[in-house]
C-alpha positions in Angstrom: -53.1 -10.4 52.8 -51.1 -12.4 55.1 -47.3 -12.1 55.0 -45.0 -13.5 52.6 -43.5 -16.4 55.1 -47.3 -17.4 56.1 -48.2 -17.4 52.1 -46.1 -19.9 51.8 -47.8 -22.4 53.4 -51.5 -20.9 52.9 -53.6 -23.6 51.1 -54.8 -22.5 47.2 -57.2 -25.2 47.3 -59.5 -27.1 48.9 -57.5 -30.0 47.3 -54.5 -28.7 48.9 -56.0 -28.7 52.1 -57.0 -31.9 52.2 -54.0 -33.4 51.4 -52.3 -34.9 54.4 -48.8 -33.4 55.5 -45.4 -34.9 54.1 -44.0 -37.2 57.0 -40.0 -36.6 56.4 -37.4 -39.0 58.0 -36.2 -38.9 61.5 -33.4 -36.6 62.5 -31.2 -39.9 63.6 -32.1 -41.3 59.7 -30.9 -38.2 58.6 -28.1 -37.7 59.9 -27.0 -41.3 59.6 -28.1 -41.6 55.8 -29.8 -44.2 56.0 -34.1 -45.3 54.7 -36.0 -44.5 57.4 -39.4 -45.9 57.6 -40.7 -42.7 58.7 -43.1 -44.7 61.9 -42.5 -43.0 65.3 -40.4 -44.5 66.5 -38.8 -45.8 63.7 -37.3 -49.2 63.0 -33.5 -48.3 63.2 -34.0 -46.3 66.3 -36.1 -49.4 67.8 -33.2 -51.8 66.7 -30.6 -49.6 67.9 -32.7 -48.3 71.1 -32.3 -44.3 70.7 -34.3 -42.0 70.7 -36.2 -40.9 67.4 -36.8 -37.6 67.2 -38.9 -36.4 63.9 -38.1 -34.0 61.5 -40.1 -30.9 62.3 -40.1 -29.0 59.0 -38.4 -29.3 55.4 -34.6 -28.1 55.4 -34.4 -24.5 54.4 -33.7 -23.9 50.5 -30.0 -22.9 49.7 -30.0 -19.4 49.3 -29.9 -18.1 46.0 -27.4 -15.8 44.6 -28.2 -12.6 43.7 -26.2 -12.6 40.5 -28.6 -16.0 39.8 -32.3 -13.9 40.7 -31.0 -11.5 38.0 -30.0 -13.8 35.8 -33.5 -15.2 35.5 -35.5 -12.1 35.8 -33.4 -10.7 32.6 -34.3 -14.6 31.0 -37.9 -13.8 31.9 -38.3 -10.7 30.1 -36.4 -12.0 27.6 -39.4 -14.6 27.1 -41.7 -11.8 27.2 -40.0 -10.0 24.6 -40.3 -13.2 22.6 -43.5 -13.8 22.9 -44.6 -9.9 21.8 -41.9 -10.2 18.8 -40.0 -7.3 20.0 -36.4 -7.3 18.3 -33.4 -7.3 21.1 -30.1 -8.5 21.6 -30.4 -11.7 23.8 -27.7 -11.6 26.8 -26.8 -14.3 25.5 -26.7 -16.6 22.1 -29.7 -19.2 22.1 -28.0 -22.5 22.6 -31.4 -25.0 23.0 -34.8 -24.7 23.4 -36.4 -23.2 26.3 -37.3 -25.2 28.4 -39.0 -23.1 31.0 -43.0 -23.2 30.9 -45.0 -19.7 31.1 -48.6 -20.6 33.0 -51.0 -18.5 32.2 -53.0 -16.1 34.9 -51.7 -13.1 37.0 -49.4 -14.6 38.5 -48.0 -16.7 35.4 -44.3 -17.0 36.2 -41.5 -19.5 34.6 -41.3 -22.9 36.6 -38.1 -23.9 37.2 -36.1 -26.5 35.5 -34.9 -29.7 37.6 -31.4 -29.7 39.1 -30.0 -31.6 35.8 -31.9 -29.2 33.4 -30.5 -26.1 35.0 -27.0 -27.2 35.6 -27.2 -27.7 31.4 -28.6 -24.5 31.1 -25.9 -22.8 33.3 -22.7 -24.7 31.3 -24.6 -24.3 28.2 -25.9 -20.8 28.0 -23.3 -18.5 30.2 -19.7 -17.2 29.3 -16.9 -19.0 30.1 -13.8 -16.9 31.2 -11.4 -15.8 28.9 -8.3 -17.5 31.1 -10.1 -21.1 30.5 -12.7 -23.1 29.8 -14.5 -22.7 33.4 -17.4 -21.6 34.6 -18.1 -17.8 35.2 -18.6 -16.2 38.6 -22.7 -16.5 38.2 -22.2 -20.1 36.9 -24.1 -22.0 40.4 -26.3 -24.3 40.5 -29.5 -23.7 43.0 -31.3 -27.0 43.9 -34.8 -26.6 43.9 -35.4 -30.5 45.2 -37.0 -30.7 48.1 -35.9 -34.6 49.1 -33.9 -35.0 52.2 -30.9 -36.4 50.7 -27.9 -33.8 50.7 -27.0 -35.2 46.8 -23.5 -34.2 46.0 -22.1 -31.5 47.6 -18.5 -32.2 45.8 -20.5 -31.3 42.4 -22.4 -28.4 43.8 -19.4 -27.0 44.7 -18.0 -27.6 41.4 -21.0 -25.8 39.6 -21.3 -23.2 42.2 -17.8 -22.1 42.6 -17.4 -19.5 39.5 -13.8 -20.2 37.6 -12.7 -16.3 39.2 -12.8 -18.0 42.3 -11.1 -21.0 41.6 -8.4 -19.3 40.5 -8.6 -16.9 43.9 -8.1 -19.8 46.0 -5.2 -21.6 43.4 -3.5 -18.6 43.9 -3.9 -18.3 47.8 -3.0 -21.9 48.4 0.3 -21.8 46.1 1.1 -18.4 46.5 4.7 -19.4 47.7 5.1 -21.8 44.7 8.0 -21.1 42.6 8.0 -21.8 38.7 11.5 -21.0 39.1 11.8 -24.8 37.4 11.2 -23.3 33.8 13.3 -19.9 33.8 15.4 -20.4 37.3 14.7 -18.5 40.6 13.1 -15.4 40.5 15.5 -12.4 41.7 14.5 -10.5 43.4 17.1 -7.7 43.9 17.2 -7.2 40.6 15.4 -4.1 39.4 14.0 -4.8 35.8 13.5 -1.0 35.1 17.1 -0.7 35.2 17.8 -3.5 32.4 15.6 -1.3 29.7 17.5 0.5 27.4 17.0 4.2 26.8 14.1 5.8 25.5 16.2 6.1 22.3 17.1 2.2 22.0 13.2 1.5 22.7 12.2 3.1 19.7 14.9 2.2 17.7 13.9 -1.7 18.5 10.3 -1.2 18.5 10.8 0.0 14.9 12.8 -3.1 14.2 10.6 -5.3 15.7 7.8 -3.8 13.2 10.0 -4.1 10.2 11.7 -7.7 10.5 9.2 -9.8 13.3 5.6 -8.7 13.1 5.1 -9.3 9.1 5.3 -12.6 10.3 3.7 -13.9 13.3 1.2 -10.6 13.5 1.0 -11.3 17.6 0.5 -7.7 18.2 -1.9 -5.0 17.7 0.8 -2.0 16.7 -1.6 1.1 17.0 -2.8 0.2 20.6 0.3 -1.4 22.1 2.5 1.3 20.6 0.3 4.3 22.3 0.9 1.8 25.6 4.8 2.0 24.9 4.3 5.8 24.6 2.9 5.9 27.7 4.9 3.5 29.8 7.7 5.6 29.0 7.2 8.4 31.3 7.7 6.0 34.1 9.1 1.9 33.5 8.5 1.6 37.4 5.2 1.3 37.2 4.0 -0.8 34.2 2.3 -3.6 34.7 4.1 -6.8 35.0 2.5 -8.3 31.8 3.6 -5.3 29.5 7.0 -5.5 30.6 7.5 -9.2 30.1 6.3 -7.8 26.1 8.7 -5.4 25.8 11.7 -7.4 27.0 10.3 -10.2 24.2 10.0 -7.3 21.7 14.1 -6.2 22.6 14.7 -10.1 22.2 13.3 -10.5 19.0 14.6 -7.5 17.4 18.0 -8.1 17.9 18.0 -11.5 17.2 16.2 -11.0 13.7 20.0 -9.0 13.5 22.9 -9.9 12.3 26.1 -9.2 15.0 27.7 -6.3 12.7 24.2 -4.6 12.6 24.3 -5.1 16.3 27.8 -3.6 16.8 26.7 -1.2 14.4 23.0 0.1 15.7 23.6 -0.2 19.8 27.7 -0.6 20.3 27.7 -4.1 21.8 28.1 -7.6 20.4 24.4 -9.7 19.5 25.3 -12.3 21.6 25.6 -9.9 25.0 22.6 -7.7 24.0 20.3 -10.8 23.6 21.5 -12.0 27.2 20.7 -9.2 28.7 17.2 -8.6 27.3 16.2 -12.7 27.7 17.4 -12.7 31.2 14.6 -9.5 31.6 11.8 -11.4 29.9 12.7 -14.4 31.8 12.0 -12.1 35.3 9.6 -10.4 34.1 7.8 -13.4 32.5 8.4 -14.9 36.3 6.8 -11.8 37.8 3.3 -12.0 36.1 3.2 -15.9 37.1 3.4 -17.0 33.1 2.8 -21.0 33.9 -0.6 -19.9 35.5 -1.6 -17.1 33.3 -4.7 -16.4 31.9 -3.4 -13.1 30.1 -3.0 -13.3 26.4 0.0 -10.6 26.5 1.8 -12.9 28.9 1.2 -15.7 26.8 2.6 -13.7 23.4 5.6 -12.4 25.2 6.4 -16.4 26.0 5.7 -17.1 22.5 8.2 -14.4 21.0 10.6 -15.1 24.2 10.5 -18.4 22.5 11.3 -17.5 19.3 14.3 -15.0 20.1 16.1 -18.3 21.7 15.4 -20.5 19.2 19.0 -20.6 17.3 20.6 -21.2 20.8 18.2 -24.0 21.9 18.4 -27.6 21.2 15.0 -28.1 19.2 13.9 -30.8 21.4 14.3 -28.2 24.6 12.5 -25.7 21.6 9.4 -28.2 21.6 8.8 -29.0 25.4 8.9 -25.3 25.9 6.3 -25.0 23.0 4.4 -27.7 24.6 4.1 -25.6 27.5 2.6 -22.3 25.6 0.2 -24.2 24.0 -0.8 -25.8 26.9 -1.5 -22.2 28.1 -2.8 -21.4 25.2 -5.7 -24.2 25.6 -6.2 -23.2 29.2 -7.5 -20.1 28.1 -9.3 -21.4 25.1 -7.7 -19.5 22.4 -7.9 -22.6 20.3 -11.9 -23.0 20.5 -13.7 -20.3 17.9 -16.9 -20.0 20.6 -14.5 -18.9 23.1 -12.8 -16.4 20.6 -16.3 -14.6 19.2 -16.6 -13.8 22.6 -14.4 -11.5 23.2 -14.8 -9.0 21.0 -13.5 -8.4 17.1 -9.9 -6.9 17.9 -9.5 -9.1 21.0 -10.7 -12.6 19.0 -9.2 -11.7 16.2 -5.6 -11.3 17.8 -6.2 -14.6 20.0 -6.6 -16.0 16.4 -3.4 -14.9 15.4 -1.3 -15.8 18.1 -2.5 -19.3 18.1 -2.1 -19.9 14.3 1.3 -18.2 15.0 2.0 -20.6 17.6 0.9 -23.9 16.0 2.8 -23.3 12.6 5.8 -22.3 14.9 5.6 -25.7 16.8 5.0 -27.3 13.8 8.4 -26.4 12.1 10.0 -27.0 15.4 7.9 -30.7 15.3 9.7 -31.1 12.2 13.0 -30.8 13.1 13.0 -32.7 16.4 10.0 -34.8 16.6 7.5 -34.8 14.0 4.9 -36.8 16.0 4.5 -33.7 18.6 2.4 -31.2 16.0 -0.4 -29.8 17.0 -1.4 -28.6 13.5 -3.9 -31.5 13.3 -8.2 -31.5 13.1 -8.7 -31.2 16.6 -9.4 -28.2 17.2 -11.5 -25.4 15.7 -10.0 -21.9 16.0 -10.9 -19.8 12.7 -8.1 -18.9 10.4 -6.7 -15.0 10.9 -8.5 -12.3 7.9 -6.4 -10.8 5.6 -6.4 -7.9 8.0 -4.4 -4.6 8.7 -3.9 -3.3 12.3 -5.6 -0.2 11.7 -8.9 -2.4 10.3 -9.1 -3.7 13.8 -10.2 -1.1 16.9 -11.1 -1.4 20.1 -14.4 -0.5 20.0 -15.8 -2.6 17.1 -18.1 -5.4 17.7 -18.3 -7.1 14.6 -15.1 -8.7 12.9 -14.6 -6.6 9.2 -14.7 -8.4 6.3 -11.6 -9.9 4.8 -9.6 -7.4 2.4 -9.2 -8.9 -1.4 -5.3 -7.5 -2.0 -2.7 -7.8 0.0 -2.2 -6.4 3.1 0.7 -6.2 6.2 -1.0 -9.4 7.0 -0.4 -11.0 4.1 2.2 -13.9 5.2 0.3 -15.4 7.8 -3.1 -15.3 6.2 -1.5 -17.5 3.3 0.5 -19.5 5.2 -2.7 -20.4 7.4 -4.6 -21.1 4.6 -1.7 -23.7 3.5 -1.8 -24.9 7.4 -5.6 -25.2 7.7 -5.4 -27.7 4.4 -2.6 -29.8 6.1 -4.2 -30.5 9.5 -6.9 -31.8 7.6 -5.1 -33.6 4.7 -4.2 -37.4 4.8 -1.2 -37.3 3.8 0.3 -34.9 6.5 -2.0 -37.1 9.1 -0.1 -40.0 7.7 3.2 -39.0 9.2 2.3 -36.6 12.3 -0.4 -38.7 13.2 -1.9 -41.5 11.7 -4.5 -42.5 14.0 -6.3 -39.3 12.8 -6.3 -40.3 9.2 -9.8 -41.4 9.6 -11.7 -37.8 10.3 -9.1 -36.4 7.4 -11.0 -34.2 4.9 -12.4 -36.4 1.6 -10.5 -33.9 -1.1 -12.3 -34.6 -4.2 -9.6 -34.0 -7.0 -6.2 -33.1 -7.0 -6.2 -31.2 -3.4 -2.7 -30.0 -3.4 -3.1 -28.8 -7.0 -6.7 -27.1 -6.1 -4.7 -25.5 -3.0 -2.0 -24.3 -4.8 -4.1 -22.4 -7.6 -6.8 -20.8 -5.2 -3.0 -19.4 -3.0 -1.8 -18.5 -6.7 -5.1 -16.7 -7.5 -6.1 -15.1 -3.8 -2.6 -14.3 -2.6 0.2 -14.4 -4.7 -1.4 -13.3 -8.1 -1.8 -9.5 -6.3 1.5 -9.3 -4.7 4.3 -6.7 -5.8 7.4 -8.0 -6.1 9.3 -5.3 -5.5 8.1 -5.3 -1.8 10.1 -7.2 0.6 7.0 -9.0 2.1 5.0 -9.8 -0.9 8.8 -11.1 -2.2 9.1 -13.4 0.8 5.7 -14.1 0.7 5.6 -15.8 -2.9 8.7 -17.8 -2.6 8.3 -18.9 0.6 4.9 -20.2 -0.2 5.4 -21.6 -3.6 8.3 -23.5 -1.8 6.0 -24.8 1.2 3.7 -26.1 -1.5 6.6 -28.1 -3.5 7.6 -29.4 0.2 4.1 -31.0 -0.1 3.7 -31.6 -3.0 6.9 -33.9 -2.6 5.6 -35.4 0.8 2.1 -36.4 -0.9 4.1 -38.4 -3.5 6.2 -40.3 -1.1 2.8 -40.7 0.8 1.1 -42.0 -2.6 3.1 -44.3 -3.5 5.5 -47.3 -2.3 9.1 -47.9 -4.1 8.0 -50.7 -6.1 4.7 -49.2 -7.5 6.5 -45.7 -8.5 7.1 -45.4 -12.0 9.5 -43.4 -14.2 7.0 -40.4 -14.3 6.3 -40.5 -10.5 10.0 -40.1 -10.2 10.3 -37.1 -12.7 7.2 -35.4 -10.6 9.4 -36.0 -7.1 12.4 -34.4 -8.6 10.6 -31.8 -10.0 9.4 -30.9 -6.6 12.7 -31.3 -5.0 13.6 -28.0 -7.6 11.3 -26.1 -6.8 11.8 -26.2 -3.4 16.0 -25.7 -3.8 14.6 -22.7 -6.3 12.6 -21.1 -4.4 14.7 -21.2 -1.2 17.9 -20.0 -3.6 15.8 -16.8 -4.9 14.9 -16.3 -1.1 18.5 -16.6 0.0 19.7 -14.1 -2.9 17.7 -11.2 -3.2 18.8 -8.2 -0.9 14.6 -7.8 -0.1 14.3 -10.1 1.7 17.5 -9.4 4.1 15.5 -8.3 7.1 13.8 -11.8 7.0 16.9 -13.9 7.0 16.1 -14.9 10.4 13.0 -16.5 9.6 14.3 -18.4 6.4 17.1 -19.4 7.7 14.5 -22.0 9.8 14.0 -23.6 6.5 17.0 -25.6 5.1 15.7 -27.8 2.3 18.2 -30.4 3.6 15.9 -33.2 2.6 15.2 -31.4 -1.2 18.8 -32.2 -1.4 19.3 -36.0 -0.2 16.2 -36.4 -2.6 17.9 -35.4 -5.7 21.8 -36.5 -4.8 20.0 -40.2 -4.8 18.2 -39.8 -7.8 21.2 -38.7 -9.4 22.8 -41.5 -8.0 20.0 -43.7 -9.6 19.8 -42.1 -12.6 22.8 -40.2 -13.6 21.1 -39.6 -17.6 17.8 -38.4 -16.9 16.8 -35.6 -19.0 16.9 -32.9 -16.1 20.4 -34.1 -15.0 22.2 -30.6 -15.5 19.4 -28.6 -14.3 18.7 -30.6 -10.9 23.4 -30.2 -10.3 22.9 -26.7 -11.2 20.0 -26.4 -8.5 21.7 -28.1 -5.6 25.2 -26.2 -6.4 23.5 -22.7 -6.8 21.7 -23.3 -3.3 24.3 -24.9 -1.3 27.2 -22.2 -2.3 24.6 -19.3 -1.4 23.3 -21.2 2.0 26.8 -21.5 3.2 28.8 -18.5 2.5 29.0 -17.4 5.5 29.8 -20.5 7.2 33.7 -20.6 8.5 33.5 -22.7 11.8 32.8 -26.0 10.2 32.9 -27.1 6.3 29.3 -27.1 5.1 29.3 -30.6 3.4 29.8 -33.7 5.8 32.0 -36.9 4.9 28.8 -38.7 4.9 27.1 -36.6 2.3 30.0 -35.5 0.1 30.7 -39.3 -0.6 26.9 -39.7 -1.6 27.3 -36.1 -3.6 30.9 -37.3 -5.3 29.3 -41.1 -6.1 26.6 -39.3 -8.1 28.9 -37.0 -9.5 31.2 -40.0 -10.9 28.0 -41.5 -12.5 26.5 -38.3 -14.4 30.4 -37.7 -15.1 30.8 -41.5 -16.6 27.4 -41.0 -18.3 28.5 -38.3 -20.3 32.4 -39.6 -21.0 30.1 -42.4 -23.0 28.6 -39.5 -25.0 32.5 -37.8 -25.6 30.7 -35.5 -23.5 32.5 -33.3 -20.6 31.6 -31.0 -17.9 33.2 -29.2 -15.5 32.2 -30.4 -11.6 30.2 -27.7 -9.8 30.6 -25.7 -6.6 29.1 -28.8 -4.1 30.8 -31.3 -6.0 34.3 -29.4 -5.6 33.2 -28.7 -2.1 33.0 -32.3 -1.6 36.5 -33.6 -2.5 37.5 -30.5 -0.7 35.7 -31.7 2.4 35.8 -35.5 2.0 39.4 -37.4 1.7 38.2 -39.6 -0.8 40.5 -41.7 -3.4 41.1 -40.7 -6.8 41.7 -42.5 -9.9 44.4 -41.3 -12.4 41.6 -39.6 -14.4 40.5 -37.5 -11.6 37.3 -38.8 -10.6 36.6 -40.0 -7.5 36.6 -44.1 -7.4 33.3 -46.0 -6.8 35.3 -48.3 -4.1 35.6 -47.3 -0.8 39.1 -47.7 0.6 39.1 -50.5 3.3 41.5 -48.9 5.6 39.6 -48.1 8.4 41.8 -45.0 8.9 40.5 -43.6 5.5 37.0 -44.8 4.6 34.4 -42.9 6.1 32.8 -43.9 9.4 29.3 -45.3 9.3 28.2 -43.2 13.1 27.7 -39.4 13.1 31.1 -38.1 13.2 32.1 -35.6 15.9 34.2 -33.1 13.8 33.2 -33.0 10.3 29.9 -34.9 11.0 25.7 -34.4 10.2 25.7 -31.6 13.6 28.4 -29.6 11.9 27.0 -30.1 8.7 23.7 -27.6 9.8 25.3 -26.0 12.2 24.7 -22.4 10.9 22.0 -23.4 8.3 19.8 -21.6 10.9 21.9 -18.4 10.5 23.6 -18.0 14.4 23.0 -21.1 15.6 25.7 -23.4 17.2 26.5 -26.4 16.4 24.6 -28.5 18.6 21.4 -26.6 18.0 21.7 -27.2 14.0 20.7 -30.5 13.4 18.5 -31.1 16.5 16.7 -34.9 16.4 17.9 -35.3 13.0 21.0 -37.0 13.6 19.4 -41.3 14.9 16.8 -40.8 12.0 19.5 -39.9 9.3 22.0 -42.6 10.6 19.5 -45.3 10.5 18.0 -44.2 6.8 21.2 -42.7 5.3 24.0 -44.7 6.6 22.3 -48.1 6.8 20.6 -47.4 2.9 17.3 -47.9 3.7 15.7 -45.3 3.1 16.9 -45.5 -1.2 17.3 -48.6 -1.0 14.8 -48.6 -3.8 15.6 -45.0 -5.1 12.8 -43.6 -3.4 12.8 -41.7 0.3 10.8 -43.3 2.4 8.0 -41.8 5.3 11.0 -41.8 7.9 12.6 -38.9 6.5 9.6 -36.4 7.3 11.0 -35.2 10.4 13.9 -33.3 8.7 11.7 -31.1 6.9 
C-alpha cells in the first residue's frame, strides 16, 4: 500500500487517469490577482514582458484544527448512532437538517459541506460564550475550496478567531485603558481589605441584606454565595476581585435599605458616612475586575445593586445612563436571549433570568421618572420569566430547571411582578407611550387583558399569600396598586377627552383610589417597614393630580368624600417625616384649595358642611392664598405679582421640593428628577385638563 502523501494522488480509476491535469494560473497572475489565461506564457506576462513562471502544484490546504477533526469525528458517530437508533445525548441540540452525505462502501465517510454550508453549521450548531454572543474557541471555519483565489481572509479570520480569543487580544491591546470615566481613577494605594468591616458587621449586613434587599430583586443565590462569604472570611486578601466588588454592593444595599437612627443604632456611625465608605469600595473593586468589559455575571449584579444603593442620592437621569450601561452588559453577555440562558445550566440560567428581569423592571421605574421613552421592558427580546423558585430548589449540580412551585415562596415578589412586566412589554397600551413604533408586533389580547391579568395574579399569587407575613403583605398591595396604575394608563390610552363619558370618568377615578389605597395600607403597616426603601420609589404623585382635577371638574360626584379622604389619608402618612421642605408646593396647594372651594360650595347649596382635611389645611398652610370673609379660599387669583403664584418651577417651595423625600432619603434635587419641564408645560399651562382628562404626556411621572 503506498503511503498516505502518494495516496493522495494515486488514480481510483481508469477515468481518473485519463483525465488531463488541472492547469492553475501563473505565479505572476497569482500574486497580482488578476485572470490569467493559463497559456505559457501567458497574456499579461507577454503584455507586460516578465517572465511567467507556472504554478507547480495546488496551494497546500489550511491546516485544520484539532479541536475541528474532533468535532466532526464526534458528529460522525453521532450519525452512526442515528442511523442504528441508539438513544444518546447529542453534543449538541439539532438545529437543521444534516446536511452531510454518508456514501456507502468501506470507506463510506461524510463529504464535507461547502465553505458557506459549514460556516452555517459552525454559528448554528456550537455554543456561544457565556460573556457574549460570539463564537466559541472551536468556532473556525476550514476552507475545503480548492480555487486559487485567497477569498476573504478578513472573514476567515472572523470565523476562525474563537470569542476567548478576541477577548485575549482586547484585553492585551487596552490593557492600560482606564474606565476611570464611569467611577474616577482607580487607586491604587488603597487597600480594599482594609475598608471591610469586621467579621461581626459582615454578618450582621449579610443578614440584612437577606431580610430587606433579596425578597425583591432575588440577584443572588444565598446557599452558595453565603458558604463563599464563609470562606472568604479566613483571608479578605485573597478573594477574587469579582466577589469583592459583591460584598461591597451587598454592605451598600444593606444600609441604605436603613434608616439613619437604625444606622447610629446597629454600627455607631451616621448612614450617610457608612454608605460612602462602602460605595467608594464597590466603586474600586468594581474598577478592579474591569466591570465595563465584563463577561462575569457577579460583576454585573454587584453594578446592578451598586446601582440601586445610590439611587436616592442620584439625579434619575444620571440613574438611567448608568442603567443604560448594565444592560448594555447585560446583552453582551446574552442574559437577555433564553437559548443563551438554557445553556448554562438550571441554577446558572435561572439566576441570569433573575438578574435581568431585576434589571429591566428597575430601569423601567427609573424610565418613568426621568425619561419614559428609555425602557427596555418592551417585545424585543426573549429571556424567560424567573419560576416561582426558592434558593434551596436550585443546586449546583442539577441539570434540568424544577418545576414551578404552586404557593408562595421567598420568590414570590418578583415572579408576580414579572408576570405583570411580561404582559406590559407586550401590551399596546404601554407600547403606546414607551414606544409607539412597536405597537404593531404588540400582543392581540382578546378580551379585557388587564382584567384577565389581574384575576389569573389574584388567583396564582395573591389568593395564597398570608397576610401576616411581611412579603406576601408587600407583595399584595404593591401588586394590586401596579395593576390600578394600569388599569388608569389603559383608560387614558383608550380614550380621547372628548369621547370619555361620565362612566369612563368614574372608572379613572376609581383607579386613581386604588392606587392612593393601596400605597396608604403599604405606607401604614409596621410589616412592611424593612421595605420602606423600595416603596418609597413609588409616589403615586400622578394618582393625586388625577383626582385633585376631577374634583376640580366635578366637585358633586357621588365618590366626592371618599376620593378627599383618600388623597388626605396618603399624603399626611407619605409626609410625616418630611421637615426640610413643606410637602405641598404653591403650584399644587392652589389646584388642591380651588377644588376644595368647589366641593365646599357644593355642599353650602345642600346646608351641608364639612370640615377641610389634613392636605387641604396643609395647603393654606403652605400656599399664601387670599381668603374671603367666610374662610374659603377665593377663586381669583390676586394680580399682584408679589402674591399670586409664579407660573415657573419655584426654587424654594417649588415641584423639586415638593418630592424631595417622597423617595425616603433623597435630596432635593434627586426627588423630582425629569418631572419638572413635563409638569410645567401640562400643569401650569392647563393642557393637560384642559378637558378634565390627563393626557399621554403625564406617563413619565409614574
Amino acid at each position: 500500500m503506498p503511503p498516505p502523501e502518494q495516496r493522495a494522488s494515486t488514480p481510483t480509476s481508469s477515468r481518473a487517469a485519463g483525465r488531463s491535469p488541472r492547469v492553475l494560473a501563473c505565479v505572476l497572475c497569482q500574486q497580482r490577482k488578476v485572470k490569467c489565461d493559463r497559456k505559457f506564457p501567458c497574456a499579461n506576462c507577454v503584455r507586460a514582458g516578465a517572465q511567467c513562471v507556472p504554478t507547480l502544484g495546488p496551494r497546500p490546504r489550511r491546516r485544520r484544527f484539532p479541536e475541528r477533526e474532533l468535532l466532526d469525528r464526534v458528529r460522525r458517530y453521532e450519525d452512526l448512532l442515528r442511523q442504528n437508533n441508539i438513544p444518546f445525548e447529542p453534543l449538541h441540540a439539532p438545529v437543521a437538517e444534516d446536511s452531510r452525505v454518508v456514501e456507502s462502501g468501506d470507506n463510506a465517510r461524510s463529504e464535507e459541506p461547502n465553505v458557506g454550508e459549514e460556516r452555517d453549521v459552525a454559528v448554528k450548531a456550537e455554543p456561544e460564550l457565556l460573556e457574549g454572543s460570539q463564537f466559541s474557541d472551536t468556532g473556525e471555519v476550514d476552507s475545503d475550496d480548492d480555487s486559487e483565489e485567497d477569498g476573504n481572509d478578513l472573514t476567515h479570520f472572523q470565523f476562525t478567531l474563537g470569542g476567548n480569543a478576541i477577548n485575549k487580544m482586547f484585553d492585551e491591546a487596552y490593557k492600560n485603558n482606564d474606565e476611570g470615566f464611569i467611577f474616577g481613577s482607580r487607586k491604587d494605594n488603597v487597600d480594599l481589605s482594609t475598608l471591610h468591616p469586621d467579621q461581626v458587621r459582615i454578618f450582621k449586613l449579610w443578614q440584612i441584606y437577606l431580610d430587606n434587599v433579596d425578597p425583591l430583586l432575588k440577584v443572588t443565590h444565598t446557599p452558595t454565595l453565603q458558604a463563599r462569604i464563609i470562606g472568604a472570611l479566613s483571608d479578605l486578601t485573597r478573594i477574587s476581585s469579582e466577589l469583592e466588588a459583591l460584598l461591597f454592593s451587598v454592605y451598600s444595599v444593606a444600609i441604605m435599605s436603613l434608616d439613619d437612627e437604625e444606622c447610629r443604632t446597629s454600627f455607631g456611625s451616621p448612614r450617610k458616612e457608612l454608605l460612602r465608605g462602602y460605595q467608594f469600595g464597590c466603586q474600586q473593586a468594581l474598577l478592579n475586575c474591569n466591570v465595563l468589559r465584563t463577561g462575569d455575571r457577579e460583576c454585573l449584579t454587584a453594578l446592578f445593586l451598586y446601582l440601586v444603593s445610590v439611587r436616592y442620592e442620584t439625579d434619575p437621569r444620571s440613574s438611567s445612563s448608568m442603567l443604560g450601561v448594565a444592560i448594555r452588559i447585560a446583552q453582551r453577555m446574552s442574559i437577555h436571549d433564553e437559548k443563551a440562558n438554557t445553556r448554562c445550566g438550571a441554577l446558572e440560567g435561572e439566576m441570569r433570568r433573575r438578574l435581568w428581569w431585576s434589571l429591566i423592571m428597575f430601569d423601567n421605574r427609573i424610565g418613568e421618572m426621568s425619561d419614559h421613552k428609555t425602557s427596555m421592558l418592551i417585545p424585543t427580546w426573549d429571556c424567560s420569566k424567573p419560576r416561582n423558585l426558592a434558593d434551596n430548589d436550585l443546586q449546583p449540580e442539577m441539570k434540568d430547571l424544577p418545576a414551578a412551585q404552586a404557593g408562595p415562596t421567598e420568590a414570590l415578589f418578583i415572579t408576580a411582578r414579572s408576570e405583570l412586566g411580561d404582559f406590559l412589554r407586550h401590551s399596546a397600551f404601554h407600547l403606546e407611550f414607551v414606544n409607539p413604533s412597536l405597537k404593531a408586533v404588540a400582543r392581540d389580547t382578546k378580551g379585557d387583558g388587564m382584567t384577565d391579568l389581574e384575576r389569573r395574579i389574584e388567583d396564582q399569587y395573591l389568593r395564597l399569600c398570608n397576610p401576616d407575613n411581611p412579603l406576601h403583605y408587600l407583595t399584595i398591595w404593591m401588586i394590586r396598586g401596579f395593576l390600578a396604575k394600569h388599569h388608569l394608563l389603559e383608560e387614558y390610552s383608550n380614550f380621547s377627552p372628548a369621547q370619555h363619558s361620565e362612566a369612563q370618568r368614574n372608572s379613572a377615578s376609581s383607579c386613581a383610589m386604588r392606587i392612593l389605597e393601596s400605597d396608604t395600607k403599604l405606607m401604614k403597616s409596621p410589616l412592611t417597614k424593612r421595605y420602606r426603601w423600595h416603596i418609597h420609589m413609588y409616589f403615586p404623585f400622578p394618582a393625586h393630580l388625577h383626582l385633585i382635577h376631577d374634583l376640580k371638574k366635578r366637585p358633586t360626584q357621588e365618590h366626592a368624600h371618599e376620593m378627599w379622604k383618600a388623597m388626605s389619608e396618603n399624603a399626611e402618612i407619605r409626609f410625616e417625616d418630611m421637615h426640610r421642605f413643606h410637602p405641598l408646593s404653591e403650584i399644587v396647594s392652589r389646584d388642591i384649595l380651588q377644588a376644595w372651594e368647589a366641593y365646599q360650595a357644593a355642599l353650602g347649596e345642600l346646608g351641608e358642611t364639612v370640615s377641610p382635611p389634613w392636605i387641604v389645611q396643609s395647603a393654606r398652610t403652605n400656599f399664601n392664598y387670599p381668603y374671603n370673609d367666610t374662610g374659603s379660599c377665593s377663586a381669583e387669583q390676586p394680580n399682584d405679582p408679589e402674591v399670586a403664584p409664579s407660573l415657573s418651577i419655584p426654587t424654594e417651595h417649588g415641584i423639586p421640593n415638593l418630592l424631595s423625600g417622597m423617595e425616603g432619603f433623597g435630596s432635593a434635587a434627586s426627588g423630582f428628577g425629569g418631572y419638572s419641564d413635563i409638569f410645567e408645560q401640562a400643569v401650569l399651562e392647563g393642557d393637560a385638563y384642559q378637558s378634565g382628562w390627563p393626557t399621554m404626556s403625564f406617563y413619565p411621572m409614574w
